[in-house]
N, C-alpha and C positions, 0 to 999 in steps of 0.2 A: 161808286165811291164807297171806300169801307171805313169801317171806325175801328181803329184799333183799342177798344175798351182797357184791356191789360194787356203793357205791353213788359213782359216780366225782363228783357234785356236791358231795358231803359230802367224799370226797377231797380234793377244790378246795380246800373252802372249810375243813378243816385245814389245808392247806400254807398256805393264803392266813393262819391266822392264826399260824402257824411264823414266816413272812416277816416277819409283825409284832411277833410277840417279838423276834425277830433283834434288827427293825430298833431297836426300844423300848430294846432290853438297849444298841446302840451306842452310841444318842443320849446313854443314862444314864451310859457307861462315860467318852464325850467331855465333859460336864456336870463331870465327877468329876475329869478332869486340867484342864478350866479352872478350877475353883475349887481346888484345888492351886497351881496354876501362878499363880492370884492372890496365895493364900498367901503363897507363895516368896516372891513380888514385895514384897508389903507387909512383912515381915521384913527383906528386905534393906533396902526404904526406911526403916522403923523405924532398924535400925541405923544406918543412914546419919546422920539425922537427930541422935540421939544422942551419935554422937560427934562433932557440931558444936558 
């Protein structure tokens, strides 16, 4: 029986899915200030509207 002490492929391929939560967590964070940011938008046109 052997021990694979460092196994730098399995290394890899955590970092490689590190990389991908990163990149999952940004997309999700940017997702989050555009529909905010739509929000906003449709409030302020709501109001607008209304006091026409």
């Amino acid at each position: 029986m052997t021990w694979d002490i460092i196994n730098f492929s399995s290394l890899y391929s955590i970092d490689e899915k590190v990389s991908q939560l990163n990149a999952a967590q940004q997309r999700m964070e940017r997702v989050i200030r555009d529909i905010e940011e739509a929000r906003r938008l449709s409030v302020i046109n709501i109001q607008k509207v209304l006091k026409n």
